[in-house]
N, C-alpha and C positions, 0 to 999 in steps of 0.2 A: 900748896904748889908741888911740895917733893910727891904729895898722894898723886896725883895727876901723873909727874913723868913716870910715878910708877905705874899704873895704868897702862900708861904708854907705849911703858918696856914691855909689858904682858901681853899687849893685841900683838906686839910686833914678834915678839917668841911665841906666840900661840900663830900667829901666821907663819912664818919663816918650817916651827913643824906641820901646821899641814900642807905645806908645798914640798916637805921634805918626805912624807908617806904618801903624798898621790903619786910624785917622782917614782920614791922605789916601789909602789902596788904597780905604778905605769910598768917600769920595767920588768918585773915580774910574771907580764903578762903578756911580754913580747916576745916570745918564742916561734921559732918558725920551722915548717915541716914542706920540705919540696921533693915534689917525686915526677915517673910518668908511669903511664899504663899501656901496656901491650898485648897485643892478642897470642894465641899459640906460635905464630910463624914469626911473629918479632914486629912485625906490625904496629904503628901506634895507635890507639885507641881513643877517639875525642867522646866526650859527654856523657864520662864515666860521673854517675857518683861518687863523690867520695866524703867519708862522714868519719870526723876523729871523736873518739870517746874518754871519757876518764874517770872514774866515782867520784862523784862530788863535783861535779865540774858540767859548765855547758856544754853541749855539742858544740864543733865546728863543722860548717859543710862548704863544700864549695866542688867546681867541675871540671875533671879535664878539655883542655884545651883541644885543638884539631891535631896537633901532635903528640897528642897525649902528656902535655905539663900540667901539672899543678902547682899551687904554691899555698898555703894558707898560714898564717899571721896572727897572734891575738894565744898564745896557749902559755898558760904559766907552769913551771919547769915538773916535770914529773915524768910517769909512764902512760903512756897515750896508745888505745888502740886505733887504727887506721883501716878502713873496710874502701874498698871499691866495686859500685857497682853498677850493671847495665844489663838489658835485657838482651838474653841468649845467649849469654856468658857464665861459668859460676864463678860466686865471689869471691875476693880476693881479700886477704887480712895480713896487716902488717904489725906490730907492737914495736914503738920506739921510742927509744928515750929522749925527751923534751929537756933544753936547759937555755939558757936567755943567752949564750954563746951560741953564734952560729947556729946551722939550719940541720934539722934532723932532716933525714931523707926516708922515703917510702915509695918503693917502686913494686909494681904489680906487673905480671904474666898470666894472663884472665884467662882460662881453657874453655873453648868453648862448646858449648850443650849441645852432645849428640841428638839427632833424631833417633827414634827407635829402631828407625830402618840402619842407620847407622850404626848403632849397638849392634845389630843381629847381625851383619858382613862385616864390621869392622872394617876403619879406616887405611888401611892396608890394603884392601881388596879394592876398596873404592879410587886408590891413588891416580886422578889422571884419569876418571866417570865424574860423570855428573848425576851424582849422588839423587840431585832431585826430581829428574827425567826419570830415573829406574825407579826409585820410590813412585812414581806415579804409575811406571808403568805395571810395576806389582801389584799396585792398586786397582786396577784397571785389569788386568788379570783374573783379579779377587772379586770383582765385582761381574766379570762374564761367568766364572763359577755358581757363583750365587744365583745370577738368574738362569743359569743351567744352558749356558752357550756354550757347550763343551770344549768346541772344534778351535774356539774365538783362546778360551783359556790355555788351553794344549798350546798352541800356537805363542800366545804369550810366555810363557813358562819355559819352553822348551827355547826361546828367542832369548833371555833372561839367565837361563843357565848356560849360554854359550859365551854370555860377556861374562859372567860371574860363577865362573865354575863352583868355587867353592860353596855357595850353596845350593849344596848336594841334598838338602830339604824337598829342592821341589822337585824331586822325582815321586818324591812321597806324592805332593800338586798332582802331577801330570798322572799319577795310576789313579788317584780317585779321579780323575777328570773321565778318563779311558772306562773307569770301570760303572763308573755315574752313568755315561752315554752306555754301555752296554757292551764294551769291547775290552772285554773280559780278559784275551791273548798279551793285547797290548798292552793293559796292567799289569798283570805278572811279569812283562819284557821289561816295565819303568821303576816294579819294585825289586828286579834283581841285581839291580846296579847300586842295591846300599844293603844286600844280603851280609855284605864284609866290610860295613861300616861298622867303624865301633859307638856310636855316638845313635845311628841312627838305624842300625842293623836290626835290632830285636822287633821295634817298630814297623820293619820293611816283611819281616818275616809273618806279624801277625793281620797287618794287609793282605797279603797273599794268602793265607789262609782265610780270609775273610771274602779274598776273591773266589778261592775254591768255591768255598760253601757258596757264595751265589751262583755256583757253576753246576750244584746239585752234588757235590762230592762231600757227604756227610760228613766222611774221616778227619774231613779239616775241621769237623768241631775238635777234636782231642787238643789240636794245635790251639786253637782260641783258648780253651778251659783251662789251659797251664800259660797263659798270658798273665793271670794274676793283672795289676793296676791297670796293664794297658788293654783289656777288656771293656769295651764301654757297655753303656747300659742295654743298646741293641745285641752286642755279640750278648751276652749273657740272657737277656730276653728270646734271642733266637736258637741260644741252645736250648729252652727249658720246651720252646717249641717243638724241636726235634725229638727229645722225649716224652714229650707230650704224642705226637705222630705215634712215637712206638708204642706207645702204652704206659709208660715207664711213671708213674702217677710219682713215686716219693722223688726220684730224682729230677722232673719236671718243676715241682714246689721248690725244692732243692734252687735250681737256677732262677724262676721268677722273683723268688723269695730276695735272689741276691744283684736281681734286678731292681726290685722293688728299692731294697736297701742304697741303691746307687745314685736314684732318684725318685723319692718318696714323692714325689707330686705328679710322679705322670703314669697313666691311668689303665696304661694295656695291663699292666703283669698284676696289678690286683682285679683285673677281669678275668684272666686268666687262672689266677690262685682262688677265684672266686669259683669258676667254671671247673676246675679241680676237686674243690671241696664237694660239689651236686657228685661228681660223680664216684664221689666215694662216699656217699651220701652223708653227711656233716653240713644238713641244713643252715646251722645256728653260725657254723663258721662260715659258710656261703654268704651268707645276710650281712654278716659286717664286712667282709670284702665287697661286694657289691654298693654295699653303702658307702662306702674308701671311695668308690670311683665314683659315685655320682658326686660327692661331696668335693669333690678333685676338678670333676670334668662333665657335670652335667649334662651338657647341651651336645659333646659328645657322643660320636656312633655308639662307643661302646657303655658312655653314661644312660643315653635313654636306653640301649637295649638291658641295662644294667635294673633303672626301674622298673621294666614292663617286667622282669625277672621279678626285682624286689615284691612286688605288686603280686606275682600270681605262687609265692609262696607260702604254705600254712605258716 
């Protein structure tokens, strides 16, 4: 009989403890974390993700509200990272201390993701535009260029820098536009207006020289050739031309060569440093330049005339 009530006594102290460790794991895990989220301008932000972390420990997730509240429940007492997040926003991270007293808090100011157009005028400039109207219309712009609607591009550009003076970029736009179409004056007039930028001056200067030379005014190669990076692979390809015209056989290799080297894959300047080599007669280096271009650009003016070459030498 007394084994019985002891028995007895043991269910009911083996029960009474585990009512007494669910109790304190229950409370242990009743930690609470309330915040809101807002955009740059103070704004509240609804259906934000927000996700709590901890080593060793579940996630919590749950979403801002339309006022941007949250609330979430269930964290036992530690340090808890706190992330918020939503698309075209960057994210936002909080770390705060969790304890079974009271509510930790996490509030987010989520800054939102420029567009690129954005980046390049900065937010300043745009203060009071609509940002995504000129972005289009840049675009649009960009795209009469391309298909070589000169008068269409000019026209947007020049429309473009009168809301947005500060970029002062597209006069650089508006001279290749001018000098693309063939009006030559009026590119030199759109690249003298950043001759005494500091930013975009040097730039403006090797335009202009670029306009020379398509004006037939050789001199303006010396201005190209001391461009140094801002040289592309035309200007460099068209000096070697010009010494090639005069004769000038090593200083023509000289600039192809550094054509070549600017972009190894495109085909003129190893036609040219091939056409070089015949005439200083260096067969054997002719044949592997010629080879370069057909192997590049086959199908190519200067690839086929390159094999009917390859073809009719010993």
């Amino acid at each position: 009989m007394r084994f019985v009530h002891l028995l007895r006594g043991l269910s009911v102290l083996i029960l009474l403890l585990a009512i007494t460790v669910t109790s304190v794991l229950a409370q242990a895990t009743r930690g609470r974390v309330t915040g809101r989220v807002f955009d740059g301008d103070g704004e509240p932000l609804g259906g934000v993700a927000i996700e709590a972390t901890s080593p060793g420990r579940d996630a919590l997730v749950t979403v801002s509200e339309d006022d941007g509240r949250f609330s979430m429940i269930g964290f036992s007492s530690g340090t808890w990272s706190v992330t918020a997040q939503i698309d075209g926003y960057q994210p936002g991270q909080v770390i705060t201390a969790v304890s079974q007293q009271g509510a930790a808090t996490a509030n987010f100011n989520l800054a939102r993701v420029l567009s690129p157009f954005e980046r390049l005028v900065g937010l300043e400039a745009l203060e009071g535009l609509d940002a995504v109207a000129l972005e289009a219309d840049l675009n649009a712009a960009d795209d009469a260029f391309d298909a070589q609607d000169y008068a269409t591009a000019i026209a947007a550009y020049t429309q473009l820098l009168s809301v947005l003076p500060s970029m002062t970029y597209l006069q650089l736009n508006i001279g290749n536009a001018h000098r693309s179409g063939g009006d030559y004056e009026a590119a030199l007039a759109a690249y003298a207006h950043l001759t005494g930028d500091p930013e975009r001056g040097e730039q403006a200067k090797v335009e202009i020289a670029r306009t020379r030379l398509a004006m037939g005014d050789l001199d303006a190669a010396a201005d190209i050739a001391t461009a140094g990076a801002n040289a592309s692979r035309e200007d460099l390809f068209n000096l070697g031309e010009i010494e090639f015209a005069k004769g000038e056989m090593e200083t023509a290799v000289d600039w192809y060569e550094k054509a070549a080297a600017s972009d190894p894959n495109w085909e003129k300047p190893w036609f040219k440093l091939a056409l070089v080599s015949l005439n200083l007669g260096d067969f054997e280096t002719a044949k592997q330049h010629f080879q370069k271009v057909i192997d590049i650009a086959p199908s190519s003016e200067d690839g086929v005339q390159a094999q009917a070459t390859l073809s009719a030498l010993p």
